[in-house]
N, C-alpha and C positions, 0 to 999 in steps of 0.2 A: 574328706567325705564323711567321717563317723560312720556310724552302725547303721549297717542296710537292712531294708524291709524284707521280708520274706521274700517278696513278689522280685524281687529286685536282685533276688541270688537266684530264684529261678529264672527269671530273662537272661539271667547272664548263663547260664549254660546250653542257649540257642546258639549252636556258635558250629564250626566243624571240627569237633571231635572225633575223632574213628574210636568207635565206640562198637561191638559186637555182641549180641546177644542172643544162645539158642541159633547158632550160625548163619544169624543174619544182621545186617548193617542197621544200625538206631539210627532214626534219622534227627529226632528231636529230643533228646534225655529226659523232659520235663513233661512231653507228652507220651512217653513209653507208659504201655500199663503197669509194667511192673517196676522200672528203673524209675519212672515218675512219681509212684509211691516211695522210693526208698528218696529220692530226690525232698519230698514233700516230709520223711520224714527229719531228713537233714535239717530242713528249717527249723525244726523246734530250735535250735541254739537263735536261729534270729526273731524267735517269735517271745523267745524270753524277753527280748529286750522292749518290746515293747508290750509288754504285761507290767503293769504297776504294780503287782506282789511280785516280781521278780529284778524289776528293772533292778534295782540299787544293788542287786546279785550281780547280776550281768553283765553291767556295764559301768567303765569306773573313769572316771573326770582327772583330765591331769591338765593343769590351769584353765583355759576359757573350753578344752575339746573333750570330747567324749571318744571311748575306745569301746572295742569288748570288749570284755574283762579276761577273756583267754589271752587275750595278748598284754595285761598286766604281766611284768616280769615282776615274778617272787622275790620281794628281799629278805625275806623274814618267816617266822611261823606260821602267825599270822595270816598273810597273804595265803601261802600253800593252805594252811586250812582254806580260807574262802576259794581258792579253786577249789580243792575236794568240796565243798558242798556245793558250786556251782555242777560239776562234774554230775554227781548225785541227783542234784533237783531235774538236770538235764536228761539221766538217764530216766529218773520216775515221770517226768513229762511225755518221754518215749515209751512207757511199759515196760519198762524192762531193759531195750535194747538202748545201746548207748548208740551219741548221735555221730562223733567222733571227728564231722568237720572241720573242728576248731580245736580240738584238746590235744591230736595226735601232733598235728603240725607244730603246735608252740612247744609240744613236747622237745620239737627235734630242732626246732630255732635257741631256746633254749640251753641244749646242751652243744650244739656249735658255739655258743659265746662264751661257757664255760673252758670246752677244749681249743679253741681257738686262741684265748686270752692266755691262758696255763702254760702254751708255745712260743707265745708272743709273735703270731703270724698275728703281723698288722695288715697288711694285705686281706685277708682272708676274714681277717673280725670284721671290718669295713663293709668288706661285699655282705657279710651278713645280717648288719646293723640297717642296711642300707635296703635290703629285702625284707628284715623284720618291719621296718617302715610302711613301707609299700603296700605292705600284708594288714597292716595296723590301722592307719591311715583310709586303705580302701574296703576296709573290714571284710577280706577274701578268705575263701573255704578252700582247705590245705587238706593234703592226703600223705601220706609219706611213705615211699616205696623203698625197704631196706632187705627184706628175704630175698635173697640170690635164686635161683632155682636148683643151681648146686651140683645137677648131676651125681656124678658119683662123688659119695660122700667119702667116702675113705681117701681120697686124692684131693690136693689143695687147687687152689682157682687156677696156677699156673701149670699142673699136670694133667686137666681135664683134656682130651680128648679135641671138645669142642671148647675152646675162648669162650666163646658167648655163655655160657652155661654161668657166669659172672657180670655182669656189667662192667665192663672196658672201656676206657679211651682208644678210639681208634684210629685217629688226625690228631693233630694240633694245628690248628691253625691263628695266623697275625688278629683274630677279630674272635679266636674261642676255641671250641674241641669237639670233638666228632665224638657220639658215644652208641656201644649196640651190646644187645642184650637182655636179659631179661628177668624181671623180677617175679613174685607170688604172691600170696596173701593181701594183697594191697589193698584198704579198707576202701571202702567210699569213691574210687578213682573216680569214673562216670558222673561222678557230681560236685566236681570240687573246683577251684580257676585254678589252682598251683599243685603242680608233686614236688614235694623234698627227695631228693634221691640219698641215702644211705651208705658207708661199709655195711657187709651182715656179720662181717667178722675182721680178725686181725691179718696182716698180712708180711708179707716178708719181702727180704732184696729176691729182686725179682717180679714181684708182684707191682711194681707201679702204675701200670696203668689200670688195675682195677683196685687202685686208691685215691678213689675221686669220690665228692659230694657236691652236689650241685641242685641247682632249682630250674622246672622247665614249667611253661602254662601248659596244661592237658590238653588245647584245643593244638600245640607243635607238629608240623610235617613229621610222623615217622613214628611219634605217640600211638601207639595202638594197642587199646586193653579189649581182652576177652574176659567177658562177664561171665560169672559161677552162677548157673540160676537153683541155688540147693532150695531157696525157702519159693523155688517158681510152684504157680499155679494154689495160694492155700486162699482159696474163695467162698468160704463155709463160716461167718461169723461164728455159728451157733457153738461151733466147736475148735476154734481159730480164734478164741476173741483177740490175739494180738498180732499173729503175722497175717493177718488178713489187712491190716492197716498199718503196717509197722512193719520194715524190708532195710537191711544193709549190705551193698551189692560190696562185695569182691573180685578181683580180676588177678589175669596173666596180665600183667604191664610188660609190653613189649618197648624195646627203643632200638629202632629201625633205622640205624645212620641219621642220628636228630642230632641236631647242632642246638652247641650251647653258648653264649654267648660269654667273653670272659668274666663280665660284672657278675655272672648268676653259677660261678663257679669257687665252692668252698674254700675247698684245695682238690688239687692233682701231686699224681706222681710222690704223694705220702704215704708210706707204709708206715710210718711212726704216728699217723694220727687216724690212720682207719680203723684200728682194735679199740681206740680212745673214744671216738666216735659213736660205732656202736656200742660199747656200754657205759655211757653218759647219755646216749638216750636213753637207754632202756633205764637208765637211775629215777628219770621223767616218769618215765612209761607205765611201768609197773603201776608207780604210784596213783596214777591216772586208773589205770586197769582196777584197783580194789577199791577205788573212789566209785567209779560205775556199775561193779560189781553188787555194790550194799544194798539198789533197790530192789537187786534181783531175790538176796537173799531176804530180806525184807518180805518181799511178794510169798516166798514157800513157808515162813515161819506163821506170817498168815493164814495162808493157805490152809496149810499144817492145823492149826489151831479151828480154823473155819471147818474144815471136814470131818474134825474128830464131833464138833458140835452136831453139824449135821447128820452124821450117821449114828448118835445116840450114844457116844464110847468117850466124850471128855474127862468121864471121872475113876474109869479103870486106871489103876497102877501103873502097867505097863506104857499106856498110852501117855500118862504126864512125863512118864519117863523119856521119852522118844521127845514129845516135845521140848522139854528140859533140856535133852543134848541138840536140837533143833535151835532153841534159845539160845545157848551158851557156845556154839558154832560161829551163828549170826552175829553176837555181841564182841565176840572174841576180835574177828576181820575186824571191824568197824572200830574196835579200841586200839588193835593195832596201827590202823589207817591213819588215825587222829595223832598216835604219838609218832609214829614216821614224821609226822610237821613238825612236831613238839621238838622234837631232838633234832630237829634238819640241821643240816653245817651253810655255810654262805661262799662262795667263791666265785674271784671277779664280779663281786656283787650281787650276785646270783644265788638264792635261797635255794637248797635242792635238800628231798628230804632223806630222812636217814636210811642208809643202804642194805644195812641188815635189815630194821625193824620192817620196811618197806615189801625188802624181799618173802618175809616171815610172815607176812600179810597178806599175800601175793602165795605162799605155797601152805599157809595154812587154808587158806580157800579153795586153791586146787585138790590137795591130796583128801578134803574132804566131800567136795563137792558131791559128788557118785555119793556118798552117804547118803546124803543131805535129800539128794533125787530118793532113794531108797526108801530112808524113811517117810517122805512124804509120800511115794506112791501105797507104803504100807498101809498106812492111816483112809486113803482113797479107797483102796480095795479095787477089783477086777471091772467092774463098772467103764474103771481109764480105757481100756480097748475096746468092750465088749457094748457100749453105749448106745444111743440114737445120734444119729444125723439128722442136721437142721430142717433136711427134707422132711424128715419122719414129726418133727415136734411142730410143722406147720400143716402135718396132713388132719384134717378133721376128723378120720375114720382112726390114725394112729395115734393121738394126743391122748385123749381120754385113756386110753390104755396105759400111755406110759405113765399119767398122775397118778392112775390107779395102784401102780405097782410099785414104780420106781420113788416112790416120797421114804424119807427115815424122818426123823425129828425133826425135821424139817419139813416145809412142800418140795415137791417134784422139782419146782421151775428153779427155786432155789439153790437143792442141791444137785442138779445139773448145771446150774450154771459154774458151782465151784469143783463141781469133777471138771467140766472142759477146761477150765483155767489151770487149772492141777495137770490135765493131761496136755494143754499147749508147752508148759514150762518143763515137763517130766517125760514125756512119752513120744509124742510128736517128731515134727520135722524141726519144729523152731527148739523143743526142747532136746532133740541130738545136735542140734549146732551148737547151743549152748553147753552142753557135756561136753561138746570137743573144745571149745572155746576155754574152758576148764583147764584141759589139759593142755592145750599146746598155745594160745593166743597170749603174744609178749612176753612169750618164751617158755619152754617146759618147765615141769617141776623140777629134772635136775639140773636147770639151768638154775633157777631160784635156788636150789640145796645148796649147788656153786657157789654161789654172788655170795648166799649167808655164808658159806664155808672162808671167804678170801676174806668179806668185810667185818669178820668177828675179832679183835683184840683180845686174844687169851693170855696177855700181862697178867692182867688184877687177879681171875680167878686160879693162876698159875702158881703166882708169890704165894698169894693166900694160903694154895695146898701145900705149900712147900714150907711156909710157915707152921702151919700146923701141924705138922708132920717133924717140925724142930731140925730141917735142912734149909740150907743158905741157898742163896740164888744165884749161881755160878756162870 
């Protein structure tokens, strides 16, 4: 089939999805006002491919066929750079927002043929290879549900209270397995043809029926997501210029006694490959995560720069200053990004990039983010709340007033237009999603401090101290 049209990924999600939104049943995803935008913005990945400054990004030729390029498997540096800047061009096509169709899924295809191969379950690398296909082939929009919902945290999956508070095998049956439960954060689900189901964590004897991965279509009897409407209702361009056109729905991904068929099941009854699992995606993941992250930051360093112009204050001291660490913030992620490729390792032929520098990349971006917001909104000034609405700048009686008053070194229209941009990314609804998205999206910060904590090799600088110190290394 190669690489489908825009129009052609939104036909295909006319289909019967139980899909809920604002406590009521979606009847069409593509014609929802709100789910329809976030739908329309998923397509930027298929719209890449057929843009002639992007195509040769997006899509990559392997003998006479053509692919997305998401579903290039990485051998090399190389390659993971060119996702990272597909990842990138993807998210500044979206404004900001990443598109996530396509980059989450191969993330987690990916590290199944890694962990799969490493076990040497043939069985299991097979059904994988075999879905990777499928997925490649009919160039289908993937979602992957891995957050448990977890209940009480302090008790493991097999002390909860209620089972389900886990995603469980429930049957087994001669033709596949019965599964119920339920996951969280699930990006994009209402708009994708496939879910990758996940471990969220490691598990123990004991735990095997909630050591299962598996692939089910969204449109499945018993599939039932409830939509998060956090970015519902921002219908104000003037002050909105992005989530007014720009939406990524989230859901409760429910699984209601859904059957799965044995070909579209990873492994079961593995507690030795569900810890392996989840964190061999998230080795993908991360990497993906500050791939999409760099337009964002890109956009405030702008920003930043553009509003100091505007309000008359680019050549005060302090204010070069603020930008400086603004700059060298932004440059920092983005160089870390690059050498995560640089130094990637290869296994079962599989290019994955490096797990500290990755990590380092991924929580130096978090732990400064909230800065990053701070300093930009400093530079804005109180304007970001205290502003007009598009009402007010289209009223005849109130416009003249506000050019009159509201202009700095700039005109009015101008620097209004970059206080709203400043206050969509920094103030707003779209920009506290992206604050939280900061903190906790592909994992927290001390999950990151973790990952760098296990994947750091303290040999070289170990010997070194012990050397120079004229003690042997016993």
């Amino acid at each position: 089939m190669g690489v489908r049209t825009p129009e052609q990924f939104l036909d295909g999600l006319r289909d019967d999805r139980t899909v809920y939104y604002r406590g009521q049943r979606v009847k069409a995803v593509p014609d929802h006002p709100e789910l329809g935008m976030a739908a329309r913005h998923a397509a930027i990945d298929f719209q890449l491919a057929e843009n002639p400054k992007f195509r040769e990004l997006a899509v990559y030729r392997e003998g006479g066929d053509e692919y997305s390029a998401y579903y290039r498997i990485p051998r090399n540096a190389k390659d993971l750079m060119a996702r990272s800047k597909l990842i990138e061009t993807a998210t500044t096509a979206g404004a900001t927002l990443v598109i996530l169709v396509k980059e989450i899924g191969t993330d987690a295809l990916f590290a199944l043929q890694r962990v799969l191969a490493r076990n040497g379950d043939v069985t299991g690398l097979g059904r994988v290879d075999a879905f990777y296909r499928k997925c490649r082939d009919r160039d289908l929009a993937l979602a992957v549900a891995q957050t448990d919902v977890k209940g009480d945290r302090s008790k493991r999956p097999s002390e909860q209270k209620d089972p389900d508070l886990y995603v469980r095998v429930v049957e087994k049956r001669h033709d596949g397995i019965v599964v119920r439960g339920a996951k969280v954060h699930t990006s994009c689900t209402p708009y994708v043809d496939e879910v990758i189901v996940l471990p969220s964590r490691t598990m123990g004897l004991g735990e095997e029926a909630w050591s299962v991965a598996f692939a089910i279509p969204v449109a499945s009897p018993g599939v039932h997501l409830y939509a998060s409407d956090y970015l519902h209702g921002s219908d104000d361009p003037f002050t909105r210029p992005i989530s007014t056109n720009h939406k990524m729905i989230e859901t409760l991904t429910v699984f209601d006694n859904v059957f799965v068929p044995w070909e579209r099941v990873f492994f079961v009854d593995r507690p030795d490959l569900a810890g392996a699992a989840a964190l061999t995606f998230v080795e993908f993941h991360r990497f993906t995560a500050v791939s999409y992250k760099l337009p964002l930051l890109d956009a405030l360093v702008g920003a930043g720069i553009a509003i100091a112009r505007a309000n008359g204050i680019d050549h005060a001291g302090h204010v070069r200053d603020k930008l400086t660490w603004l700059v060298g913030y932004a440059e920092t992620v983005r160089g870390l990004t690059e050498l995560a490729a640089l130094r990637c390792e290869v296994e079962a032929g599989v290019a994955y990039p490096h797990v500290f520098t990755s990590n380092m990349a991924k929580w130096t971006f978090a732990r400064d983010f909230h800065k990053a917001l701070e300093t930009v909104q400093d530079l804005a000034g109180g304007l970001l709340v205290t502003g007009p609405s598009g009402m007010d700048w289209e009223s005849a009686e109130v416009r003249p007033v506000l050019e009159k008053y509201l202009q700095g070194a700039w005109p009015t229209d101008r620097r209004l237009a970059m206080l709203n941009l400043i206050g969509e990314l920094s103030t707003r609804l779209y920009g506290g999603y992206q604050a939280l998205l900061a903190v906790h999206a592909e994992g927290s910060i001390e999950a990151e401090k973790l990952a760098m904590f296990r994947a750091y090799d303290p040999g070289r600088a170990f010997s070194l101290a012990l050397q120079l110190a004229g003690l042997k290394n016993d």
